[in-house]
C-alpha positions in Angstrom: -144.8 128.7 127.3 -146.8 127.8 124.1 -148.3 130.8 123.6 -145.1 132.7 124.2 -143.3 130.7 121.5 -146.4 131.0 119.3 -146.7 135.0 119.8 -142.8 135.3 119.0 -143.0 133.5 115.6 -146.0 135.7 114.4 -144.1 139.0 115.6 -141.3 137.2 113.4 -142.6 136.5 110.4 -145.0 139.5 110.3 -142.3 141.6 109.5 -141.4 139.3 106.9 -143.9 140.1 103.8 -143.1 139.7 99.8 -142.8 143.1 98.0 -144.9 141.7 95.2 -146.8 139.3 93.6 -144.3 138.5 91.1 -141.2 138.1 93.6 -143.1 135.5 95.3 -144.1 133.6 92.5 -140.5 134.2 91.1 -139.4 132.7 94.5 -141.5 129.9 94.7 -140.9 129.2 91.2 -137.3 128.9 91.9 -138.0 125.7 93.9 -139.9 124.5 91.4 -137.4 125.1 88.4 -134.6 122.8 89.7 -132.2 120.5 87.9 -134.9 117.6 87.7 -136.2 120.2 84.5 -132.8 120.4 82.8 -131.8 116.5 83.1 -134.6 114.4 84.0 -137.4 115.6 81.7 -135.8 115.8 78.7 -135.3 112.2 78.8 -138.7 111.0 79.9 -140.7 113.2 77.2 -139.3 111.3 73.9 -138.8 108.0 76.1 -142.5 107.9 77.1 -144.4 109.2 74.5 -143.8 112.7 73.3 -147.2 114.7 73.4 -148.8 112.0 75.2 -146.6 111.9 78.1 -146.6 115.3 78.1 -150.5 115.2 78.5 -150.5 113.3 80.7 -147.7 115.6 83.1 -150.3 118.3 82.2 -153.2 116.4 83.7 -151.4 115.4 86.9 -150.0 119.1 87.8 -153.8 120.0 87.2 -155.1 117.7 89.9 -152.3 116.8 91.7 -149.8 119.6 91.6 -152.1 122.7 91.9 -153.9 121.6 94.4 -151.3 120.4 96.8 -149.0 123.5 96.1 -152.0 125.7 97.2 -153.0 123.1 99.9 -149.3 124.2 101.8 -149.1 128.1 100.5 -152.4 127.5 103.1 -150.2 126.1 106.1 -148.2 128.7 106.1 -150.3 131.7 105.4 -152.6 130.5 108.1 -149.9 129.2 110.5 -147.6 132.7 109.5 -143.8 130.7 110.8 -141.8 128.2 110.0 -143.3 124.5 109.2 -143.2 123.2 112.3 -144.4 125.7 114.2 -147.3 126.8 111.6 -148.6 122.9 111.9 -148.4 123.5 115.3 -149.7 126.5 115.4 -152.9 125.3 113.3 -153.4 122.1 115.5 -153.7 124.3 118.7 -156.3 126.2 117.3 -158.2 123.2 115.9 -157.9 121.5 119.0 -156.0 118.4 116.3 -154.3 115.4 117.2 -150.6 116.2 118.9 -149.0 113.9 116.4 -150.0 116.4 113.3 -146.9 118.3 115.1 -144.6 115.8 113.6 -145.5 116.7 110.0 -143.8 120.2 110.5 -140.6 118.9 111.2 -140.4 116.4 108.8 -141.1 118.9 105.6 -137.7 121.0 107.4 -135.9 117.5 107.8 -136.3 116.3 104.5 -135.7 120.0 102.9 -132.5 120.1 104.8 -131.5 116.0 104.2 -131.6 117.2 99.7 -130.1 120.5 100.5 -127.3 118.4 101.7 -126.5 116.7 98.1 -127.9 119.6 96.2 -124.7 121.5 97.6 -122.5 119.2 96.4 -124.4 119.1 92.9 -124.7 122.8 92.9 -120.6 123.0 93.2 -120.2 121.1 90.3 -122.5 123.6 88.3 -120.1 126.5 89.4 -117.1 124.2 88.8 -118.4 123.6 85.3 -119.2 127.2 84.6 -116.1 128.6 84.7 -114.5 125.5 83.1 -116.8 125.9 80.4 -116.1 129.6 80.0 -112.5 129.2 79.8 -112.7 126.6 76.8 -111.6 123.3 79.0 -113.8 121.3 77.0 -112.7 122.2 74.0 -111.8 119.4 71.6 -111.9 116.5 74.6 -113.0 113.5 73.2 -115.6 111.5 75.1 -113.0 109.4 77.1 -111.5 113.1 78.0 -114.6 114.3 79.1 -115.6 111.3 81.0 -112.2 111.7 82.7 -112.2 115.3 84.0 -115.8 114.1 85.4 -114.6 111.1 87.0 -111.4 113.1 88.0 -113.4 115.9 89.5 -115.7 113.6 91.8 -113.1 111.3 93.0 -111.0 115.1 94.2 -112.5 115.2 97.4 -110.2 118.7 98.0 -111.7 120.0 94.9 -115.4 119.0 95.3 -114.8 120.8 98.8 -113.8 123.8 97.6 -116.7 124.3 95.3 -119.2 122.5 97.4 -118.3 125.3 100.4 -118.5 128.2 97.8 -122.2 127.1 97.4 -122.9 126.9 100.9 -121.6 130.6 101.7 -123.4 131.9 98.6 -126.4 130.5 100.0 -125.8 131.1 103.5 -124.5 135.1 102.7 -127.8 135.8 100.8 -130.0 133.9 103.5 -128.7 135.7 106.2 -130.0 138.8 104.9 -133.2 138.1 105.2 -136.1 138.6 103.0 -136.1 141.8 101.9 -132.1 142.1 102.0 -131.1 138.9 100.8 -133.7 136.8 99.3 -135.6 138.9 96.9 -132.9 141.1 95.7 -131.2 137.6 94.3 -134.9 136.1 93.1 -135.4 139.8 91.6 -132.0 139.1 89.0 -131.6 135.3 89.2 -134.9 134.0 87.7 -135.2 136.4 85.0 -132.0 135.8 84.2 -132.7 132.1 84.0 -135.8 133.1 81.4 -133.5 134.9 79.5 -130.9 132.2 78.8 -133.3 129.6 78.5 -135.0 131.7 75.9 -131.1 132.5 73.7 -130.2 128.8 74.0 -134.2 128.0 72.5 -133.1 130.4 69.7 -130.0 128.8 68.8 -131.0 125.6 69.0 -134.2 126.6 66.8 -131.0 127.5 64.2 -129.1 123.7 64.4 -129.7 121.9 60.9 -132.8 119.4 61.4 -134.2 121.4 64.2 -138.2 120.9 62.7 -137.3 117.4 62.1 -136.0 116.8 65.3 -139.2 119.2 67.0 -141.2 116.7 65.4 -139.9 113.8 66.3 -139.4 114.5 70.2 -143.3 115.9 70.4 -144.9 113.6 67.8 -147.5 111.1 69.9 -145.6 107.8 70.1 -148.2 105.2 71.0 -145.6 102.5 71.2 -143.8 103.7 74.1 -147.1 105.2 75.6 -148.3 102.7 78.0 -149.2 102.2 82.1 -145.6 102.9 82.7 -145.7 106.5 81.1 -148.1 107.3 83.3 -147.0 106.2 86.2 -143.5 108.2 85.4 -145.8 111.4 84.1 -147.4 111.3 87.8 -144.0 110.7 89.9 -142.6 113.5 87.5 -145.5 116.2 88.3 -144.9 115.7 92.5 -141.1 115.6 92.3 -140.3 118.3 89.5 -142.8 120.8 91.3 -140.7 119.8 95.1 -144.0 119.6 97.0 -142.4 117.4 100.0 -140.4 120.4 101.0 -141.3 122.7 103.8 -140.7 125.6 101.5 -144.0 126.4 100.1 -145.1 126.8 103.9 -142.0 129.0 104.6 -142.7 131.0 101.6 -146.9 130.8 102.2 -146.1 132.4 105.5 -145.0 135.6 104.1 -148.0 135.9 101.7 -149.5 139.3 102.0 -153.5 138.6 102.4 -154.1 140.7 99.5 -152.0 138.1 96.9 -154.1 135.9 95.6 -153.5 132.0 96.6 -154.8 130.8 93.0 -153.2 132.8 90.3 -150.1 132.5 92.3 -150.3 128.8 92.0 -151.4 129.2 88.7 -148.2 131.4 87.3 -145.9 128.9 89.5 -147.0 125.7 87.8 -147.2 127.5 84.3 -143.7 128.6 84.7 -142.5 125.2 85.8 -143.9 123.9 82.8 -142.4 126.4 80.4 -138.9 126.1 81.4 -139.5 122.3 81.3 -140.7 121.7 78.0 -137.9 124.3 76.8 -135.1 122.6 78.3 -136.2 119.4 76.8 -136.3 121.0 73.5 -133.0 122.9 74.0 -131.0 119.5 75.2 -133.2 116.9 72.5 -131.8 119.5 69.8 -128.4 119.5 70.6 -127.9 116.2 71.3 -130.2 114.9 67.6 -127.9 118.0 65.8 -124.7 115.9 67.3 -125.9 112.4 66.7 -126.0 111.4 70.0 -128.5 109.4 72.1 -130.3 111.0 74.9 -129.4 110.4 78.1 -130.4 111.3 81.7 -129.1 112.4 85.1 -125.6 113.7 86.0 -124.3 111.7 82.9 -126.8 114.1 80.4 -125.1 117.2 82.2 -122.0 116.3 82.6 -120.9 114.3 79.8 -122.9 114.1 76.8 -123.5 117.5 76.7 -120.3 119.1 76.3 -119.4 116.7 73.9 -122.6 117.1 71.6 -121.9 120.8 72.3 -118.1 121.5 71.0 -118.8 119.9 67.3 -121.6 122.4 67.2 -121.3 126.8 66.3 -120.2 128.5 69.3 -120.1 125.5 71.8 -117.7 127.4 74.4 -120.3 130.2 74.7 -123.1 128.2 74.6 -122.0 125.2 77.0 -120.9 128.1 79.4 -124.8 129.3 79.3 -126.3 125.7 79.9 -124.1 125.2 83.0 -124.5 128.9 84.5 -128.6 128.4 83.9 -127.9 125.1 85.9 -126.1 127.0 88.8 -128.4 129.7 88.9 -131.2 126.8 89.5 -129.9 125.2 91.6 -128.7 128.3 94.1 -132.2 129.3 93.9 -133.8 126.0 95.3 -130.9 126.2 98.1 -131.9 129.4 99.1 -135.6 128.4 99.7 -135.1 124.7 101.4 -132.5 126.5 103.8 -135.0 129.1 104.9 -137.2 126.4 107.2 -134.5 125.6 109.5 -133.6 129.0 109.2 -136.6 130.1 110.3 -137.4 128.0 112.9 -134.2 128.2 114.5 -134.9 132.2 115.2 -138.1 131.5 116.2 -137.6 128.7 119.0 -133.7 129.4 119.8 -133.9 133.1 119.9 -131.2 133.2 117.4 -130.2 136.1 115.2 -130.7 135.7 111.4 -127.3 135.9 111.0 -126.5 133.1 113.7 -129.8 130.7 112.5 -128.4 130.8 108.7 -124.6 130.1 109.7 -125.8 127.0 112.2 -128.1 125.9 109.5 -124.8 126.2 106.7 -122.4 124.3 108.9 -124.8 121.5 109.3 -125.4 121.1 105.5 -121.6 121.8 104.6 -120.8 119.1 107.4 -122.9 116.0 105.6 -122.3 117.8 102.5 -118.6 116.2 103.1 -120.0 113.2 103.5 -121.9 112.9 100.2 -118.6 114.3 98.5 -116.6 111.5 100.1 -119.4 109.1 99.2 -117.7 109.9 95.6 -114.7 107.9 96.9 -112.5 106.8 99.9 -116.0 106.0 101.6 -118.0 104.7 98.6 -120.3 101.1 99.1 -122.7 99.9 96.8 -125.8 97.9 97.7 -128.7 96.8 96.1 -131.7 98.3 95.9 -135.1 97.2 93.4 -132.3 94.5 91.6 -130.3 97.3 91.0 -126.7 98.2 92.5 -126.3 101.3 93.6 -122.1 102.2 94.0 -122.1 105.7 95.7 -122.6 104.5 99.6 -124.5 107.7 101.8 -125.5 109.7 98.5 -127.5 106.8 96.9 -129.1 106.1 100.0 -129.6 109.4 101.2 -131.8 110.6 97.4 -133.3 107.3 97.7 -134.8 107.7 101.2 -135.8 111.6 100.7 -137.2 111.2 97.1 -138.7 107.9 96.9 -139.9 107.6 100.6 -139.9 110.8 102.9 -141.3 113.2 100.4 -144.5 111.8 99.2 -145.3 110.5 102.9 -144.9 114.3 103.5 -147.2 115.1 100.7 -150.1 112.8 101.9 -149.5 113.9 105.6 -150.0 117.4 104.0 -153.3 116.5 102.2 -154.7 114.8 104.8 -154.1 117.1 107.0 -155.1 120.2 105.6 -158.4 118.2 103.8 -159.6 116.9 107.1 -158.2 119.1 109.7 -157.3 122.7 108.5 -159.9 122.7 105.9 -162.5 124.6 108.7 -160.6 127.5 108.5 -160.7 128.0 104.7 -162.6 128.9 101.9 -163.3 129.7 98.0 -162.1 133.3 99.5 -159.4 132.5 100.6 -157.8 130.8 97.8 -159.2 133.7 95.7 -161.5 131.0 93.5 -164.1 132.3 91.2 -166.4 130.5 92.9 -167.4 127.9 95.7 -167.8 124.8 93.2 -164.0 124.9 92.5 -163.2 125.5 96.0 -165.2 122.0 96.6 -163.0 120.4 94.1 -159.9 121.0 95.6 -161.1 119.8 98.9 -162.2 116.1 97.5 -159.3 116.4 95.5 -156.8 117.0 98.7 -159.2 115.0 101.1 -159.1 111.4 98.6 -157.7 111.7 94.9 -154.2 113.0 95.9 -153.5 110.6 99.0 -154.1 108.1 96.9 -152.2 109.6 93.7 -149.4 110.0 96.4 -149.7 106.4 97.8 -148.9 105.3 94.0 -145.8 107.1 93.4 -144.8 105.7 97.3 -145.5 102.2 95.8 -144.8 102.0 92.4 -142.1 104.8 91.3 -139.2 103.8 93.5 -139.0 101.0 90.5 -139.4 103.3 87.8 -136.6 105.6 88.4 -133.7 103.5 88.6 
């Protein structure tokens, strides 16, 4: 029976194939470049240190990020199906320990578990777009804004609406498969996310005190450069690149053998790292030309912006920008964390595309309404690191997929790909220049990023809050 269900997923995913280097690193790029660039970083840059946190972010995608995000790109061009039946699939043929099955499932658990807020997150982008191109904002004071905020999440009817428009966007476009669905979107979506991001760095480049400000935001600030910085530069590099997700297997399955593992990596990362550092100059700008304090996290998005926005030229075009760049991001990463349970539900339940994607959409719309209601009538707070947390299932859920469940994926993935898997690859297979670097990034996977990862398990949780 094994080696029927193993046969079925390789006929599967071997018509599967990206047309294209670039669509593939445009894909996988899409998981990278997620909301945690647009209102996450841009806080922690000037809060940490400017240049030097940035340095250090660099330093930790080199020899954390990279090497983890080829160490699963090799899972699934090797395995060639879903995550958990590419794991399994690799520890047959190694002859591994059964329990390395386990690690499969819980990449598509924990991808499917965010997917679940992300929907509700993603509706408020598409809510806010067309509010913002319609001039709603317009000339609300910060008590108005906060209200239509705290108006729209405590609207369950409302937050339904746009929370099921995300989930058939996503689930239309993964039904469709790869080359129907998935890369015609990634073909127009991420360029178009470029594109904006690029018009909204040339107006803010045109806001009075924009060199000042530059300056200021990138300057090295030794004061607030400490232990701390670094330990939030590291948690930063694993969560903003999403390398707990089963996605990067998913996508490593349809890898072409003639793409090469490296440069792909390579362009990923890079692009992660561009849009970042933009979006931190873009919102840093607007919020310094406003006189306003930088803030973080839904609060950033959804409030200070469009205030710091409408006392500035052309806020109603510009505010509608920021928020359709947000959606597009965000309907990108859902269209890659869906694809696992996609995927492995045609594989092991002989389900159509079209069936696997709609079972795999009801699930996350039904404990998307959960999250939405966790907004209101079923809200709780409890206390977590000294801190009280006051929104019930969707507090706990982010806390226990980001601060837990992911980086126990990421060392699972390491360790098992470093000490397991790692007879089955090469310096040719990665496409390195040469077999020193390929020796790197096995000591590297095998003992510095287990232990990088076992740090962020420990100590970020209380960083973050």
């Amino acid at each position: 029976m094994a080696r029927k269900t193993k046969s079925r997923s390789k006929k599967k995913t071997e018509a599967a194939r990206w047309s294209s280097t670039r669509l593939f690193v445009f894909a996988s790029a899409g998981v990278a470049i997620g909301l945690n660039n647009f209102w996450q970083f841009p806080y922690l840059v000037p809060e940490y240190g400017g240049s030097l946190f940035l340095g250090s972010y660099l330093f930790f995608l080199l020899i954390l990020g990279y090497p983890l995000l080829l160490a699963q790109f090799s899972i699934g061009r090797l395995g060639r199906a879903s995550p958990i039946l590419s794991v399994k699939t690799l520890v047959d043929e190694i002859d591994g320990d059964p329990n390395w099955h386990l690690l499969g499932s819980l990449a598509t658990f924990i991808g499917f578990l965010v997917l679940t807020y992300l929907s509700v997150i993603g509706g408020w982008t598409f809510a806010y777009s067309f509010r913002a191109a319609f001039g709603l904002f317009d000339g609300l004071t910060a008590d108005g804004i906060g209200s239509v905020f705290g108006n729209f999440v405590s609207d369950p009817e409302r937050q339904m609406f746009w929370h099921s428009l995300f989930i058939i966007l996503t689930m239309v476009v993964s039904a469709r498969g790869l080359k129907k669905g998935i890369e015609p979107v990634i073909r127009y979506v991420m360029p178009m996310i470029f594109l904006l991001v690029l018009l909204l760095f040339i107006y803010v480049v045109t806001l009075p005190g924009f060199n000042d400000g530059l300056q200021q935001l990138l300057a090295p600030n030794w004061e607030a450069f400490g232990i701390k910085s670094v330990l939030v530069a590291l948690g930063q590099t694993f969560f903003s690149l999403g390398l707990g997700y089963g996605v990067y297997i998913v996508y490593g399955s349809y890898l072409p053998d003639d793409i090469s593992l490296s440069k792909s990596a390579a362009g990923i990362a890079g692009l992660d790292v561009l849009v970042a550092v933009a979006a931190t100059v873009i919102v840093f700008s607007i919020l310094s030309a406003a006189g306003q304090d930088m803030t973080s996290g839904p609060i950033l998005m959804f409030k200070s912006l469009p205030l710091a926005l409408d006392i500035l030229p052309y806020s109603q075009l510009v505010t509608t920008m920021i928020y359709i760049v947000l959606a597009l991001a965000a309907f990108s990463t859902a269209i890659a964390l869906i694809e696992p349970m996609i995927l492995w539900l045609s594989e092991t339940h002989n389900m159509t595309r079209f069936t696997a994607a709609v079972w795999s959409g009801v699930c996350v719309w039904l404990l998307g309404i959960v999250v939405i209601f966790s907004f209101n009538e079923w809200a709780f707070s409890f206390q977590y690191f000294g801190s009280e947390k006051q929104l019930g299932l969707f507090d706990a859920i982010q806390i226990t997929t980001s601060n837990y469940l992911l980086p126990l994926t990421g060392i699972f993935v390491a360790l098992f790909v470093g000490w397991s898997v790692h007879e089955k690859l090469s310096a040719e297979f990665f496409s390195f220049p040469d077999e020193k670097l390929y020796k790197v990034w096995l000591w590297l996977i095998r003992i510095v990023i287990p232990l990088l990862l076992l740090v962020i398990l420990f100590s970020v949780p209380a960083l973050f809050l």
